[in-house]
C-alpha positions as CSV (number, residue, x, y, z in Angstrom):
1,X,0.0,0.0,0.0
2,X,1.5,3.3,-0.8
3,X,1.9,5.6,2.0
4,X,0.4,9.0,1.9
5,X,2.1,11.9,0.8
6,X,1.7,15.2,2.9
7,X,1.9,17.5,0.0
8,X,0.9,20.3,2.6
9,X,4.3,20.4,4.1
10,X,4.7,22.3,1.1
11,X,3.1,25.8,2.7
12,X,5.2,28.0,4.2
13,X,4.5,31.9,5.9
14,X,7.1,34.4,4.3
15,X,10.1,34.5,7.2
16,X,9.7,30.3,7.0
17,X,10.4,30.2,3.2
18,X,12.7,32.8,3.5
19,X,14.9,30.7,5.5
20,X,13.9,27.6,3.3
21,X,15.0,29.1,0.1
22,X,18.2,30.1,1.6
23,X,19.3,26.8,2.7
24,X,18.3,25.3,-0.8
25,X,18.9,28.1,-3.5
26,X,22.9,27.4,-4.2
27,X,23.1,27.4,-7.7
28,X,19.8,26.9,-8.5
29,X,17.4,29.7,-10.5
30,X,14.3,30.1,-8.1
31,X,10.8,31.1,-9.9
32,X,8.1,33.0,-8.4
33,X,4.7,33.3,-9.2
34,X,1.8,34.9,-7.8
35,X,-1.7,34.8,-8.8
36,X,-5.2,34.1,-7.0
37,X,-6.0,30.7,-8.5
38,X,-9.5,30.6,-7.4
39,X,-9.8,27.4,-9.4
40,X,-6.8,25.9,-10.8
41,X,-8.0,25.1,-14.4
42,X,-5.7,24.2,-17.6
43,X,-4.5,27.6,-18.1
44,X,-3.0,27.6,-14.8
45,X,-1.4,24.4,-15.4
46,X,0.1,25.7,-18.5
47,X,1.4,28.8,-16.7
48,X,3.0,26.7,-14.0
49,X,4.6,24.6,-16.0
50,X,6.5,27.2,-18.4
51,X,7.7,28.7,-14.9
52,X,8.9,25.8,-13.6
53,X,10.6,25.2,-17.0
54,X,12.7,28.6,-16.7
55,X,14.5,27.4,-13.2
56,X,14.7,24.9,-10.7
57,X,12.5,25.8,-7.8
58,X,9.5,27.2,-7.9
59,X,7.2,29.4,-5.7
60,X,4.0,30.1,-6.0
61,X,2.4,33.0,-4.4
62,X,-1.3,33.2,-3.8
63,X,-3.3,36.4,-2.6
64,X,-5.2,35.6,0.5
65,X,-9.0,36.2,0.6
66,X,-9.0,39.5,2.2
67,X,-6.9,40.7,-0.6
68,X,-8.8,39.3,-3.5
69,X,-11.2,41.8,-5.6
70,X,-12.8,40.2,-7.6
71,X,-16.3,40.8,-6.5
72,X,-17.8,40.4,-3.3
73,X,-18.8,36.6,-3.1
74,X,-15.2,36.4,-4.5
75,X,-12.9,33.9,-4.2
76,X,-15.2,30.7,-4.4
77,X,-12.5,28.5,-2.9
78,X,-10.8,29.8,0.6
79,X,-7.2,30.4,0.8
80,X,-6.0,27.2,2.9
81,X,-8.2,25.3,0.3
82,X,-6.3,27.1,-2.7
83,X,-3.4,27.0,-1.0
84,X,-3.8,22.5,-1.0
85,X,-4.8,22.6,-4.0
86,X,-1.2,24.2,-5.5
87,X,0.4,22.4,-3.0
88,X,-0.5,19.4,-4.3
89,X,0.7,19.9,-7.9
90,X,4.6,17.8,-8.2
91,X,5.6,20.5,-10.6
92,X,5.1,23.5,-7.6
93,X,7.6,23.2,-4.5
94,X,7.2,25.7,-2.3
95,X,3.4,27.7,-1.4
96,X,2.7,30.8,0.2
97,X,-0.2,32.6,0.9
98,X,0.5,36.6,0.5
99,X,-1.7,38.7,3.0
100,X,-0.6,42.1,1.3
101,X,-2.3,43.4,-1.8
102,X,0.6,43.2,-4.4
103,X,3.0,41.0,-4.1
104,X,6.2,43.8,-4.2
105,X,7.2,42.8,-0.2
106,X,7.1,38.8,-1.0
107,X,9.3,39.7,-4.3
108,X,12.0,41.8,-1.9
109,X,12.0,39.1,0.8
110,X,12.3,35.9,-1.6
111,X,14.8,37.9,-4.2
112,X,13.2,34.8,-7.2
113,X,15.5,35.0,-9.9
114,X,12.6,35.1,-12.1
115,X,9.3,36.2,-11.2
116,X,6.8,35.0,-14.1
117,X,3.3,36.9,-15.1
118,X,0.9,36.0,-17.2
119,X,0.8,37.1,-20.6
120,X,-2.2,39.6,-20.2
121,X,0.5,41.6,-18.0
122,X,3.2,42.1,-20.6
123,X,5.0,45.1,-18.8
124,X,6.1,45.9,-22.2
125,X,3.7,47.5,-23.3
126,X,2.2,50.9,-23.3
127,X,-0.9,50.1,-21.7
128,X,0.7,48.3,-18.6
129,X,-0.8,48.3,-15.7
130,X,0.8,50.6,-13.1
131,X,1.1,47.6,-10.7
132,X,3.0,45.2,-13.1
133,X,5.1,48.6,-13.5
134,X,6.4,48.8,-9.8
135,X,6.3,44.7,-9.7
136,X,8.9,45.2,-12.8
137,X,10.9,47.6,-10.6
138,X,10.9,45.6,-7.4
139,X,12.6,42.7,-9.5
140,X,14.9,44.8,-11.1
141,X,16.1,46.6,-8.4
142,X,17.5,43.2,-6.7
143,X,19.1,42.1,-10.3
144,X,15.9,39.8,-11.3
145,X,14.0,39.2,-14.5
146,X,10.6,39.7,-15.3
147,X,9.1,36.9,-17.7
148,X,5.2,37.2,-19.4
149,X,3.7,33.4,-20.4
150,X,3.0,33.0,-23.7
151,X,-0.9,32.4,-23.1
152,X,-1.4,30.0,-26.4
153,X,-4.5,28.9,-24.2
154,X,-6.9,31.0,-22.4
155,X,-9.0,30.2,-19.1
156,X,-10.6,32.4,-16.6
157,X,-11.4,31.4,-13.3
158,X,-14.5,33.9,-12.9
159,X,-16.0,32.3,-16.2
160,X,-15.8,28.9,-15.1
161,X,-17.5,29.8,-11.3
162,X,-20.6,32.1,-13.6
163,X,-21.1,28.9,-15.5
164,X,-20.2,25.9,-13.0
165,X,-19.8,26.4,-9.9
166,X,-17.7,23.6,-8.0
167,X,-19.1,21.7,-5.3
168,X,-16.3,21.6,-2.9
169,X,-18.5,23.1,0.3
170,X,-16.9,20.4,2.7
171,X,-13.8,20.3,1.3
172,X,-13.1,24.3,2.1
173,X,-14.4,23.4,5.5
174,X,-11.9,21.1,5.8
175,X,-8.9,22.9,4.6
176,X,-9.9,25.3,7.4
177,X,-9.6,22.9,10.1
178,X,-7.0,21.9,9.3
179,X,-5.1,25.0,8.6
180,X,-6.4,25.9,12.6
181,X,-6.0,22.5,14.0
182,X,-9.5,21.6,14.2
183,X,-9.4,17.8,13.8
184,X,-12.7,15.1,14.4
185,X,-12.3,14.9,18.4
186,X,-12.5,18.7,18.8
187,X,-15.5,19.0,16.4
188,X,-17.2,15.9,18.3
189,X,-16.0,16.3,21.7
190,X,-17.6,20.4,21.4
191,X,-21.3,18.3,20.3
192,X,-20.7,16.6,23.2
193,X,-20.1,19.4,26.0
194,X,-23.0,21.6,24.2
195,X,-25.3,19.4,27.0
196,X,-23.2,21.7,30.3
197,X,-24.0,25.0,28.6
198,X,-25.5,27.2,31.4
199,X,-27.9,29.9,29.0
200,X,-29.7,32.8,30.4
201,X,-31.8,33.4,27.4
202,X,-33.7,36.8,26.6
203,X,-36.3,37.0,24.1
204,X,-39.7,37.4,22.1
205,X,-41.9,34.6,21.9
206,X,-43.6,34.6,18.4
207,X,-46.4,31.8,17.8
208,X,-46.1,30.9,14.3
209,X,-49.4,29.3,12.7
210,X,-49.6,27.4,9.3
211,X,-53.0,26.7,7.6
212,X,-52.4,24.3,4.9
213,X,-54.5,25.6,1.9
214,X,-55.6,24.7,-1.4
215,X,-56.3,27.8,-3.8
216,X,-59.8,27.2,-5.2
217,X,-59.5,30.1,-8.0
218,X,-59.4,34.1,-8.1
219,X,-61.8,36.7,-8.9
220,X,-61.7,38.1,-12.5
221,X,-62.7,41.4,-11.5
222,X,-60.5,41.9,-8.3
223,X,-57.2,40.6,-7.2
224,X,-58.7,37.8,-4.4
225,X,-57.7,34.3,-4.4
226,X,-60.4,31.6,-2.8
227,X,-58.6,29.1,-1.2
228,X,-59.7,26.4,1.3
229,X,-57.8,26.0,4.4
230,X,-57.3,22.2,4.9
231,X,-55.1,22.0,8.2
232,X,-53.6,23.9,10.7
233,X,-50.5,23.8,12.5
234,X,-48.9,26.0,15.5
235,X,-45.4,26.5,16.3
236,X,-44.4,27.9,19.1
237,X,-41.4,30.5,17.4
238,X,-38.9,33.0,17.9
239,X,-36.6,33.0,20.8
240,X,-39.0,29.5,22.5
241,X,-37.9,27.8,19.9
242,X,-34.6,28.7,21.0
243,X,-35.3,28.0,24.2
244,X,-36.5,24.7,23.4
245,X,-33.7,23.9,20.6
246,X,-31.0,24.6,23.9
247,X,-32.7,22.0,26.1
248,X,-33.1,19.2,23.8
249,X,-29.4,19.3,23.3
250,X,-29.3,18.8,27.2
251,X,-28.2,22.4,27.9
252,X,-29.4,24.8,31.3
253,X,-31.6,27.2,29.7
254,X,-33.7,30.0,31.9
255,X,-35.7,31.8,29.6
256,X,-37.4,35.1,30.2
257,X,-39.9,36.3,27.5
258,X,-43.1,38.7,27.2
259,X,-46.9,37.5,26.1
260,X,-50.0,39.2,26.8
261,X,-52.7,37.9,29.1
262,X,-54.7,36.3,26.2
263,X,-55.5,32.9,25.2
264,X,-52.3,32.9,23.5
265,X,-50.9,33.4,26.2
266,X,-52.0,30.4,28.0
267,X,-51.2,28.3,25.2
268,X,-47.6,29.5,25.2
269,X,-47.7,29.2,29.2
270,X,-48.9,25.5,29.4
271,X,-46.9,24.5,26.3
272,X,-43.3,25.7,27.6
273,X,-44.5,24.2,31.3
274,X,-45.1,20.6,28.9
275,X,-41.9,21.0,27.0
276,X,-40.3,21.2,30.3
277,X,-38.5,24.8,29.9
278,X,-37.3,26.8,32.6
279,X,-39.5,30.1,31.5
280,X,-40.5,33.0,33.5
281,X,-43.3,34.8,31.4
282,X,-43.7,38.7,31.7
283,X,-47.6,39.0,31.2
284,X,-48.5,42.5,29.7
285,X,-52.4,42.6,29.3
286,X,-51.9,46.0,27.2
287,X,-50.4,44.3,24.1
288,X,-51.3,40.7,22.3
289,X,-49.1,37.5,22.3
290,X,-47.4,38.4,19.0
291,X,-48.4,35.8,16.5
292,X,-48.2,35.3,13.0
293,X,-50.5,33.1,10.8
294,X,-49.1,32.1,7.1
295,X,-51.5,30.8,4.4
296,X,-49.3,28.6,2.4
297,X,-51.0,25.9,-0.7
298,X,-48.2,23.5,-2.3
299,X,-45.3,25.0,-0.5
300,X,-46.0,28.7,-1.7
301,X,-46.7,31.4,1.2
302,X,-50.3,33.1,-0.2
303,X,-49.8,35.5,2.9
304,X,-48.9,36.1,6.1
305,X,-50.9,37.2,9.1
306,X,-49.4,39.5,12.3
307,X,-50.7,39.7,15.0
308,X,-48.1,42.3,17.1
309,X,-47.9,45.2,19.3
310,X,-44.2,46.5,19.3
311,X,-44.5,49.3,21.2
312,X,-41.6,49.5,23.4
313,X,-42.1,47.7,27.1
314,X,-41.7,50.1,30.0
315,X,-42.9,50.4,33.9
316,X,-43.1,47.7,36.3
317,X,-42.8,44.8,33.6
318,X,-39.6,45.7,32.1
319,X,-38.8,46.2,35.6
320,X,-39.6,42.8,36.5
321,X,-37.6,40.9,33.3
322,X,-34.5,43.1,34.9
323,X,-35.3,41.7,38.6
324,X,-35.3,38.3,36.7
325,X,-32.2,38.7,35.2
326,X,-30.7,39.8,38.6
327,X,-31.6,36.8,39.6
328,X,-30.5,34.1,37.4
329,X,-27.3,35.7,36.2
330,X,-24.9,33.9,38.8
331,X,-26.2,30.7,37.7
332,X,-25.4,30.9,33.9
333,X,-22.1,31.1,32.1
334,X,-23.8,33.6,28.9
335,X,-26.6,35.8,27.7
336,X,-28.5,35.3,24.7
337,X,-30.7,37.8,23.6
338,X,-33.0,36.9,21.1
339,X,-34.5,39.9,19.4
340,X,-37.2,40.9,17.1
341,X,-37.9,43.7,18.1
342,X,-41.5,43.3,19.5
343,X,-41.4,45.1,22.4
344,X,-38.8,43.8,24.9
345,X,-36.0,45.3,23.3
346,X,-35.7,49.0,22.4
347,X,-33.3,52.0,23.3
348,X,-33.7,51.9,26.6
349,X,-33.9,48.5,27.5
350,X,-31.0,47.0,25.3
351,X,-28.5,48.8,27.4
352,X,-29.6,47.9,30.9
353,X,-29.9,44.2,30.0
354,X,-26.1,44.8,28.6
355,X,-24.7,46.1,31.6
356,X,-26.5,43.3,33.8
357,X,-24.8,40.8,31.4
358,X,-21.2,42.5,31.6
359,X,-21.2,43.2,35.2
360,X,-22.1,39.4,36.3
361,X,-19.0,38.4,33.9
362,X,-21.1,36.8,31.4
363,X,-20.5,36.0,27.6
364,X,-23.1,37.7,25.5
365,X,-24.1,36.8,22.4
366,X,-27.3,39.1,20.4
367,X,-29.2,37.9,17.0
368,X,-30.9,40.2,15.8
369,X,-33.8,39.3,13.1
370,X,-35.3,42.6,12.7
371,X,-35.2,43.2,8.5
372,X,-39.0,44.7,8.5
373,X,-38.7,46.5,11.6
374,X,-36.7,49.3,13.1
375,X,-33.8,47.6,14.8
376,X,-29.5,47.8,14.9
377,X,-27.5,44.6,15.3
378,X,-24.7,48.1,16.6
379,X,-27.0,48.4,19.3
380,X,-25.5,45.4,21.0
381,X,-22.2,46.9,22.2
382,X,-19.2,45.0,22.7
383,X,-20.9,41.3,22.8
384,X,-18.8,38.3,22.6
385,X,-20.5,36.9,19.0
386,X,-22.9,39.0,17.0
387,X,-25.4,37.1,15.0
388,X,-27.4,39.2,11.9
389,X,-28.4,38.9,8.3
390,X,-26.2,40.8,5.5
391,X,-29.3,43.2,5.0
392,X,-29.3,43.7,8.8
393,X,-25.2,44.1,9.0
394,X,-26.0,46.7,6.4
395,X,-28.1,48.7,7.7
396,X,-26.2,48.9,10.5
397,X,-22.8,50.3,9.5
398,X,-24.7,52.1,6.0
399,X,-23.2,50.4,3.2
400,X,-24.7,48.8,0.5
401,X,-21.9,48.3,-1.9
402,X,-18.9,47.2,-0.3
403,X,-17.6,43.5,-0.4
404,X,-18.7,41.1,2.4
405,X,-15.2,41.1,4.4
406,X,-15.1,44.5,4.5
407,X,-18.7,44.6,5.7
408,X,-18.0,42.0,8.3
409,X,-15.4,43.8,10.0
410,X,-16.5,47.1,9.7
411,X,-19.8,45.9,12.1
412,X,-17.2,43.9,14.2
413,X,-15.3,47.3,14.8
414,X,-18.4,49.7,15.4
415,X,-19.9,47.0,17.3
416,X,-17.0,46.4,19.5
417,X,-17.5,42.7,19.0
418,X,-15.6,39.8,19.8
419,X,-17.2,38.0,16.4
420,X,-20.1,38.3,14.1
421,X,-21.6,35.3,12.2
422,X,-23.0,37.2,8.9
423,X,-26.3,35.5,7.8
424,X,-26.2,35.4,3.6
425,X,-29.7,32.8,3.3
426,X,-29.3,30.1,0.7
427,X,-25.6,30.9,0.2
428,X,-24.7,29.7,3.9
429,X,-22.6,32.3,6.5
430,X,-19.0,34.0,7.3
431,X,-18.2,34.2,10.6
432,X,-15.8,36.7,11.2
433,X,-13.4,37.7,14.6
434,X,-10.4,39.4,15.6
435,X,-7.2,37.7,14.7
436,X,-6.0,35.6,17.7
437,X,-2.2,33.8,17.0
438,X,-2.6,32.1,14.2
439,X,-6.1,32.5,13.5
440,X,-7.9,33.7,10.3
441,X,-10.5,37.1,10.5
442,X,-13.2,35.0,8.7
443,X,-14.3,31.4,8.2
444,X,-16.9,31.7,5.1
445,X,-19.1,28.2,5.4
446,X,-21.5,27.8,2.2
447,X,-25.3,26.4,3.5
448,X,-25.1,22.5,4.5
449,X,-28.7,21.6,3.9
450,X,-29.3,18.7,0.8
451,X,-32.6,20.2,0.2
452,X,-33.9,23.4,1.4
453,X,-38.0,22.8,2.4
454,X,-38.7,25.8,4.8
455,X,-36.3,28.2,6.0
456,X,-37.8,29.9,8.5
457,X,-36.5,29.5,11.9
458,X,-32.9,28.9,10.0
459,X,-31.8,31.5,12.3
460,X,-33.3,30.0,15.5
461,X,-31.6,27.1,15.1
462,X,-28.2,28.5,14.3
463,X,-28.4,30.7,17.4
464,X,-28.8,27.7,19.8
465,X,-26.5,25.9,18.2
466,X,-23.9,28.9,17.8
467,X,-24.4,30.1,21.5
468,X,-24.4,26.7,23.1
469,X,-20.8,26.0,21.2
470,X,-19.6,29.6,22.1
471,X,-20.5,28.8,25.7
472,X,-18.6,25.7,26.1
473,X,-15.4,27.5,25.2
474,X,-15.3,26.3,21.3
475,X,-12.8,28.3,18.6
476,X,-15.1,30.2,16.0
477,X,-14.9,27.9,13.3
478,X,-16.5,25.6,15.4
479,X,-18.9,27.2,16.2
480,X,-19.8,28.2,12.8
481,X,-19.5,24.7,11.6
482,X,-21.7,23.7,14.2
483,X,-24.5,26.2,14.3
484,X,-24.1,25.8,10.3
485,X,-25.2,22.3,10.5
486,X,-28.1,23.4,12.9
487,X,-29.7,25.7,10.3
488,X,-29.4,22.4,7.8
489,X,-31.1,20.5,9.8
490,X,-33.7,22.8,10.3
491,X,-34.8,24.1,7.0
492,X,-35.0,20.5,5.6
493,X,-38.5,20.3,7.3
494,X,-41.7,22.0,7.0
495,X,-42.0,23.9,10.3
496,X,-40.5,25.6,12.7
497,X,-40.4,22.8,14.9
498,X,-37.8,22.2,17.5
499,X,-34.7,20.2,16.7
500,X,-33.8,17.0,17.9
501,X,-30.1,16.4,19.4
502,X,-29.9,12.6,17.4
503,X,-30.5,15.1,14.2
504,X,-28.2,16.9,14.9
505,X,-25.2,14.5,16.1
506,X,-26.3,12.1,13.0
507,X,-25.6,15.2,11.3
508,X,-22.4,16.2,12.2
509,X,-20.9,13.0,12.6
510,X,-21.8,12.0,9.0
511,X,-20.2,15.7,7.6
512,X,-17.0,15.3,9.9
513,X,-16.3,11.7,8.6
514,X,-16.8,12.9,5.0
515,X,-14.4,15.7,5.0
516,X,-11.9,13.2,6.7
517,X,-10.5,15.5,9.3
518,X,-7.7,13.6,11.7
């Protein structure tokens, strides 16, 4: 049996390869080149293999994701994964991934005796770009030569991802972990700990009822449908579903929440008392138990239903959910808050439950799922993990055209946040944080569900999932992972109905044993 190469042995950071090269250069021509190789295709093949032709070493340089502009969902493959994929190639020996924007300070540290650019470049002529100029006087002022490939074939990269896109979700995944040291036993062992998470959770209560319908037909002289409304089903939603997500993976939940002293009320009263949750219910008999009735026929919403009063909670009961917080703080280990925005959080009460959070020592985490109301993700300053849409993240900082890294840390550094998962729907997340050692800013995780059904309450499940992970002490990546596979789960059934902790480790297991992590 042939015994397994370790091709990535092959990446090096810049003051590593420096050394490398020095040790191994002795009359040898070394050979840089630099490029993003979002997918390596025939053309790049090509390119490599003149380059190595010109010397006997050869470096390839790739830009790292930050750095790459190619549009804002841009590059399709992550850095570590590109980075593997070069690696892995017999003709490339060394790899380095480049975190600045032009490659002049790798070309002044390595000194390659050629540095090789694709023909499209050629510095030679009168339209060249002002960056291949100064790359051209970088080399030359250390005594290097500049070559251009002859391009006799022509691929692009950006054209093969608009046509084809790649399947490779797991496989970026995995080049992650790996890159961070993220192997099976962490990834299992963190499922397993979610059941001693200790969660103070903070949030509105949203019944969510589906009536089943069959459209009959529509008036000709008015835009009505008649439909006929077969069966009903009620969920209880929002930040319960949370609450009830949390326990079923075993965790210590205490969950404080608002309804209004109705008959929805009651039913969300007996049902979290059935479902065993540790709630204390704020009853305000001046506003409704916020509900919201969808009319769906074949899997098509015909409308949707609210019944809300989001006027902003004041007097003795907001008084009371901060008495209850008081209380329950030195049992827990983080704060969730859960908001929609439907009365139990506003200006004046986001920043008291903050401060009771931060002096008790707690993590916090805040998702915020507020895109048809008046709400800021901002609002939650200095939490440990952020949780919001794209749309929400933009509203937030103002920005509607910059690229989605850029977005992401811009939030994290008006926020004051620790991290920030970025919701992007049916294209999965990127959970960004501050650089710690050798970590990266952002971990982008493409959506993990084999057939999308419903996808509301995507959200609820990622929270649990992502505070419960956060909680237990878990590096981000895991967390997004994790709280990734959550949302999978959920939006592969009709229903915002709670998940199951068997669903969710038959999950995870079966995803970690495909990407083959160590």
């Amino acid at each position: 049996m042939a015994t397994a190469v370790d091709y990535r042995r092959k990446i090096y950071k810049l003051p590593e390869l420096v050394d490398q090269l020095g040790r191994v250069r002795e009359g040898k021509t070394v050979v840089l080149c630099h490029g993003t190789f979002d997918i390596v295709h025939p053309g790049h093949l090509r390119h490599l293999r003149f380059a190595k032709e010109k010397g006997n070493i050869l470096v390839v340089s790739l830009t790292c994701d930050e750095q790459v502009q190619k549009g804002k969902d841009r590059p399709y493959i992550t850095q570590d994964l590109r980075a593997e994929n070069l690696a892995a190639l017999e003709l490339v020996d060394y790899v380095y991934i480049d975190k600045e924007s032009t490659p002049i300070a790798a070309l002044s540290a390595l000194k390659p005796d050629i540095f090789i650019k694709g023909y499209e470049y050629d510095g030679q002529r009168p339209d060249a770009h002002p960056k291949t100029q100064e790359e051209m006087r970088a080399v030359t002022a250390y005594g290097g030569k500049m070559i251009f490939s002859p391009g006799d074939i022509v691929f692009s990269s950006t054209t093969i991802i608009r046509t084809t896109k790649p399947k490779v979700t797991l496989e970026k995944i995995s080049a992650m972990c790996r890159t961070q040291g993220i192997g099976r036993a962490e990834i299992l062992g963190t499922l397993a700990k979610l059941a001693t998470a200790k969660i103070l959770l903070v949030g509105d209560t949203i019944i969510d009822q589906y009536h089943h319908c069959t459209v009959l037909g529509s008036s000709t002289k008015t835009p009505t449908f008649s439909i006929k409304k077969d069966a009903s089903e009620t969920f209880i939603g929002g930040a319960a579903v949370v609450a009830q997500n949390m326990a079923n993976f075993g965790a210590d939940v205490r969950f404080v929440t608002l309804v209004g002293a109705d008959a929805d009320g009651e039913y969300v009263t007996e049902y979290l008392k059935k479902q065993q949750v540790n709630a204390n219910l704020i009853v305000d008999s001046t506003r409704p138990t916020t509900k919201k009735e969808i009319f769906e026929s074949g899997g098509y919403k015909l409308i949707q239903i609210d019944q809300v009063d989001n006027t902003p909670l004041l007097g003795d009961p907001l008084i009371r959910v901060q008495q209850i917080m008081e209380q329950q703080l030195p049992e827990v280990h983080t704060v969730v808050f859960s908001d929609f925005r439907h009365g139990l959080f506003h200006h004046e009460s986001i920043p008291t439950f903050l401060q009771l959070a931060k002096d008790g020592g707690k993590k916090i985490v805040a998702d915020t799922q507020v895109a048809s109301r008046w709400g800021n993700i901002l609002d939650y300053k200095g939490a440990d993990l952020l949780c919001a849409t794209e749309r929400e993240v933009r509203f937030a900082v103002g920005d509607q055209d910059c690229g989605l890294t850029s977005l992401g840390r811009r939030c994290l550094t008006d926020a004051g946040a620790q991290a920030l998962i970025m919701k992007l729907g049916e294209k999965g997340l990127i959970a960004f944080e501050y650089p710690h050692g050798a970590n990266k800013e952002f971990y982008p995780i493409e959506a993990l569900a084999r057939d999308a059904v419903d996808t509301k309450g995507a959200g609820d499940a990622l929270l649990s999932a992502a505070a419960l992970a956060l909680s237990v002490g878990a590096p981000l990546l895991t967390v997004a992972f994790l709280s990734s596979c959550a949302a999978a789960v959920r939006v592969e059934r009709m229903g915002n109905a709670p998940l199951s902790f068997d669903d969710m480790r038959q999950r995870v297991t079966e995803l970690v044993e495909t990407m083959g992590l160590d």
